[in-house]
ZADO-363017 format. One record per residue (C-alpha): residue in one letter; z negated, x, y negated. Coordinates in steps of 0.25 Angstrom, whole numbers, plus 2048, in hexadecimal, padded with zeros to 3 digits. Each point is the difference from the previous one (the first is absolute). Layout:
! ZADO-363017
aZXY ...
//
This chain:
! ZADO-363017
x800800800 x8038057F2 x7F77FB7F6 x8048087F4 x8087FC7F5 x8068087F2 x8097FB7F7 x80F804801 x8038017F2 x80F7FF7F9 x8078037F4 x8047F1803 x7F37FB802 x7FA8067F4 x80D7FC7F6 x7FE7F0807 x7F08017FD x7FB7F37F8 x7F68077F9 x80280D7F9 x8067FA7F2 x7F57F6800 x7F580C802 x8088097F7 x8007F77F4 x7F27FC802 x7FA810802 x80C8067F9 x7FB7FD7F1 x7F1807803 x80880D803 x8067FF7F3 x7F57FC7F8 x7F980E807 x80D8077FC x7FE7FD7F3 x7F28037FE x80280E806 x80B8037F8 x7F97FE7F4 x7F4807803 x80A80C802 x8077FF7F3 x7F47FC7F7 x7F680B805 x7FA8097F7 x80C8077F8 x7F780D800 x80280080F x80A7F8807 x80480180F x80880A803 x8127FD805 x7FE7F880D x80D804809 x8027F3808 x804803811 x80A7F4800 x80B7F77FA x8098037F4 x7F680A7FA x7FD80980B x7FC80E7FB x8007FB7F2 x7F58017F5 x7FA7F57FD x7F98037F2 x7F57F57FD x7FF8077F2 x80D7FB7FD x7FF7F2805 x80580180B x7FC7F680C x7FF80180E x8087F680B x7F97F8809 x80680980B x7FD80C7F9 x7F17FE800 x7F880C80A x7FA7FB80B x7F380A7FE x7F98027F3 x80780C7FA x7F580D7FF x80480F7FD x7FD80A809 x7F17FF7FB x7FE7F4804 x8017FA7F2 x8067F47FC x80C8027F8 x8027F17FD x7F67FA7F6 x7F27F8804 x8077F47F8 x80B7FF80A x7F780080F x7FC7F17FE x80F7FC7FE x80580A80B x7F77FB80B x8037F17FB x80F803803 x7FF80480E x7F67F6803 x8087F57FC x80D808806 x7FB80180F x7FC7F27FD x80B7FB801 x80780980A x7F77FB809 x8037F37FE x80E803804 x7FE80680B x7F67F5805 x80B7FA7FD x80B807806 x7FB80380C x7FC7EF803 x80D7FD7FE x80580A809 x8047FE80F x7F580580C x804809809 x7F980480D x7FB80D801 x804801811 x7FC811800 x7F37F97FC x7FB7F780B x7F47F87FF x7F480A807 x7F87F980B x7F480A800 x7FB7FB80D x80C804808 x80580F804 x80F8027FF x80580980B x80E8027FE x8098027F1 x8027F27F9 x8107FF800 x80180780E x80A7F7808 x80980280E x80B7F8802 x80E7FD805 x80A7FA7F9 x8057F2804 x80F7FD7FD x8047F77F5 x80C7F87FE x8077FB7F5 x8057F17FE x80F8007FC x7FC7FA7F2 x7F680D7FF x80C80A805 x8098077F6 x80D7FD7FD x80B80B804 x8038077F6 x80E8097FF x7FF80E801 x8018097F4 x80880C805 x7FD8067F0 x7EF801803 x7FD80D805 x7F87FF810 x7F17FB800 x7F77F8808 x7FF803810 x80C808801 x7FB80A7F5 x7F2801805 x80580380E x80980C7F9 x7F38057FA x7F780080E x80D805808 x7FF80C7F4 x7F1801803 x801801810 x80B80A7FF x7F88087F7 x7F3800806 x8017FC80E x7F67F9807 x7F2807804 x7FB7FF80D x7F3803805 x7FA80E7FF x8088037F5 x80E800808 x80C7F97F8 x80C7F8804 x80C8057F7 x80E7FD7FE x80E8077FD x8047F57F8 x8027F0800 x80D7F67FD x7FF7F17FE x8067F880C x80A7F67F7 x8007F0808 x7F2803804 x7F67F87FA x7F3805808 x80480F801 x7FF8077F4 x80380D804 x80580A809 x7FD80F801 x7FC80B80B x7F4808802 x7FF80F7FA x7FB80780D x80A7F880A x80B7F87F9 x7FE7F5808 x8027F37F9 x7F67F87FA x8017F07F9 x7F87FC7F5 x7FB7F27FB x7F77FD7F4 x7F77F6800 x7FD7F67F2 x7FA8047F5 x7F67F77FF x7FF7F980D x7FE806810 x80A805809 x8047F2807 x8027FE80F x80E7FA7FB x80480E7FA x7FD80780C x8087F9809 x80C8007F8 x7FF80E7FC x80080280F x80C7F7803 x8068087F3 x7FF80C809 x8067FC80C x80C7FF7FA x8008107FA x80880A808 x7FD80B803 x7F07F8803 x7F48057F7 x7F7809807 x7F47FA7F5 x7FF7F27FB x7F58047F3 x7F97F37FA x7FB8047F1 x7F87F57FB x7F18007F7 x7FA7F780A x8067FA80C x7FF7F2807 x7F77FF80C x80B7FB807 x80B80A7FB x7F680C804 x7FE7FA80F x810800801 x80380E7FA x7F580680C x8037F880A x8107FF801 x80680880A x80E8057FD x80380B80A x80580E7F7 x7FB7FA7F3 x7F28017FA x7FA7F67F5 x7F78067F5 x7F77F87F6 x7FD80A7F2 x7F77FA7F6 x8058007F4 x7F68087F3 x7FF7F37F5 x80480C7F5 x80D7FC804 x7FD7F37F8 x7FD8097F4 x80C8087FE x7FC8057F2 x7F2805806 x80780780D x80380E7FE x80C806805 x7FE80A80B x80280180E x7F1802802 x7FD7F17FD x7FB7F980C x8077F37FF x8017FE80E x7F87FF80B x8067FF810 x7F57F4806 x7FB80180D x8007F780D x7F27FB802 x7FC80780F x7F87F1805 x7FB7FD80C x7FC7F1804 x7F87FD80B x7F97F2808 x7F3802804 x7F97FB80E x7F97F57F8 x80D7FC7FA x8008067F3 x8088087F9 x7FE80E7F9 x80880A7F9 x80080F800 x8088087F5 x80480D803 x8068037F3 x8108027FB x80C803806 x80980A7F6 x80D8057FF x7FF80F800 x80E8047F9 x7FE80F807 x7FE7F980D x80B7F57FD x7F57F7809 x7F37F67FE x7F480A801 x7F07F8801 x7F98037F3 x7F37FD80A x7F37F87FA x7FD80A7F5 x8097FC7F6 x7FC7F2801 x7F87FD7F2 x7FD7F0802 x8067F7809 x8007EF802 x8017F7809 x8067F17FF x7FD7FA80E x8077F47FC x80D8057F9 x8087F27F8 x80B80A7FE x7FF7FD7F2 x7F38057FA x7F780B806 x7F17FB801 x7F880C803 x7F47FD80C x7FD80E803 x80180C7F7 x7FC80F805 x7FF80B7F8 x80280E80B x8008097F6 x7F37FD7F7 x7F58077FF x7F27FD801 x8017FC7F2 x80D7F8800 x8067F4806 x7F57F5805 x7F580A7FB x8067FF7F3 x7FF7F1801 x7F3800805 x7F98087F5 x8077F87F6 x7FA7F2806 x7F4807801 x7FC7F980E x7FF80480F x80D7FF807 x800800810 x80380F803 x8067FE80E x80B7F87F8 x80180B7F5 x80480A80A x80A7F6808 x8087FF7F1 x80180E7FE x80880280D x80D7FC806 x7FD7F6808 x8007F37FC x7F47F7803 x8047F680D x8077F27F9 x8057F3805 x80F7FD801 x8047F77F2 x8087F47FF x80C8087FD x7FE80A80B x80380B7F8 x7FA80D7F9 x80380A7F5 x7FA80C7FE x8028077F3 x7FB80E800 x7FF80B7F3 x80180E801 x7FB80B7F9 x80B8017F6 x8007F17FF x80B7FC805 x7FF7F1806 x8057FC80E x8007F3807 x8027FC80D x8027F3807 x7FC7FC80D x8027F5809 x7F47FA809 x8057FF80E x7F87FF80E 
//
């Protein structure tokens, strides 16, 4: 709940208030009458010794003398705000003229604050959502805008759609086609890192003209063998969709590609399963994840040290029945393409940072009902949590949720799991798995 409220003040709101001119022309005519009555006491002082030239800090006469022996009078906007004193702290403005200076700013912050009052009642609410109301008798665990989700398709009516528009062979290339030139630009440069610092790098990369789903082909530095590229969106997953017409794309390529390479920032829990678990006999698919600096390309730096993307893993999980009829789950960490090797290598349970588990996947949104932390410490993971709350927490269980064996569940309704597992350079992976006796 949000509770607190300012006011979202305009150069409209303040030009359609109802009440400054009315405030104004009842305050305004106190101001003058002050003005005036400190003027006079500056020009009538004792002629033996008149206040020195004033040199007003704004509006026409900025800089200028004002000379009060010469009859010379002072703006309402040229008035100090602070009593003029020398360096001595004497008064260089005569006694007579304190009263009538004092009375001026009185009756000026009067009537500013009336318009403010004013201004700011007139003035639209807006909620203050960084500044949720605080319930003092309740412990937050987690960070207040931390949310997981996958995103549902949408679909557009055909009064919602937009009209086809011809094409403007004068406008110079934008959009998806011009971002995919820039990632393709990226990937050539820097490759893709691997783990233990090995690197995937190309000779060089050509679009694939009447592909829609391939954006580019190249060959590996160290082999030359050929290897297909396709871009996720920019700001949506990697699809299930993309990946099977990418692949159907690739049939059609001859001579075949020895690597399909899916770049994406996140990928679809559906898409991800697909990439590791079809099996094309000759032909290897890769997942990279993709550095969001890509999506800043006046912040990226231009050099081939940039880490802009990441070859993923294939989470390494076994899924077991139990006697009693439960089920359980052991990780045994990633599965990663070793470009020295040209084959899938375990990573083992080391590199394994924090790992869930859905035992009841929907295939649209993962609800996470067990999470481990392997590599926490005796200060981290569930301890963390537990000297936060500040209560006692069932030690057996605490050690179960820092290992790679899940805790024994029932089968769900939809007889299907995911496991998501993070590794230690934070690269996520997810793998789905069906329920079957």
């Amino acid at each position: 709940m949000w509770d607190e409220t300012v006011p979202h003040i305009t150069l409209k709101s303040i030009a359609n208030n109802p009440d400054i001119d009315t405030i104004h022309a009842e305050d305004h005519p106190k101001i003058v009458l002050a003005l005036d009555a400190l003027n006079t006491a500056l020009t009538t002082s004792q002629k033996n010794s008149p206040p020195p030239p004033f040199r007003p800090t704004q509006g026409v006469r900025k800089g200028k003398l004002v000379k009060f022996d010469e009859g010379d009078t002072l703006h309402e906007w040229e008035v100090p705000f602070d009593w003029p004193v020398d360096k001595d702290d004497m008064a260089l403005w005569p006694v007579e003229a304190k009263a009538p200076f004092d009375s001026f700013h009185t009756a000026r912050l009067a009537m500013q604050r009336r318009m403010d009052a004013s201004i700011q009642a007139h003035a639209e609410q807006e909620t203050l959502y960084d500044k949720p109301r605080i319930d003092r008798n309740r412990l937050r665990i987690t960070g207040p805008f931390s949310v997981e989700a996958v995103p549902a398709p949408t679909v557009l009516s055909l009064d919602d759609s937009l009209p086809p528009v011809e094409a403007n062979d004068s406008i110079a290339r934008t959009g998806e086609t011009s971002r995919q030139s820039l990632w393709r630009d990226e990937l050539l440069k820097t490759g893709v890192r691997a783990k233990g610092g090995a690197r995937l790098t190309f000779a060089e990369f050509e679009t694939l003209p009447g592909l829609r789903h391939l954006h580019a082909s190249g060959s590996l530095t160290d082999t030359g063998e050929r290897v297909v590229v396709s871009f996720g969106p920019e700001h949506a997953a990697l699809e299930q969709r993309q990946v099977e017409l990418a692949l159907t794309e690739a049939e059609t390529l001859r001579p075949a590609p020895k690597f399909i390479l899916f770049c994406a920032f996140t990928f679809d829990p559906e898409a991800a399963k697909d990439i590791d678990e079809v099996n094309w006999p000759g032909v290897t698919l890769l997942k990279a994840q993709m550095n969001t600096d890509l999506l800043t390309e006046d912040l990226k730096k231009a050099r081939s040290s940039n880490q802009s993307f990441w070859l993923m893993g294939q989470p390494d999980v076994e899924l077991r029945k139990r006697k009693d009829g439960m089920w359980e789950v052991e990780v045994n960490g990633f599965d990663y393409f070793d470009p020295k090797a040209g084959d899938l290598v375990s990573g083992g349970k080391k590199q394994i940072a924090m790992w869930s588990l859905d035992t009841d996947y929907d295939q649209r949104s993962l609800m996470p009902h067990q999470v481990f932390f392997p590599m926490a410490d005796a200060k981290g993971g569930w301890n963390r949590l537990k000297a936060t709350v500040r209560s006692e927490l069932d030690e057996d269980l605490l050690e179960q949720f820092h290992g790679t064996v899940s805790l024994p569940f029932e089968a769900g309704d939809n007889r299907r799991i995911a496991v998501k597992i993070v590794d230690d350079r934070g690269i996520e992976s997810l793998k789905i798995l069906p329920l079957e006796d």
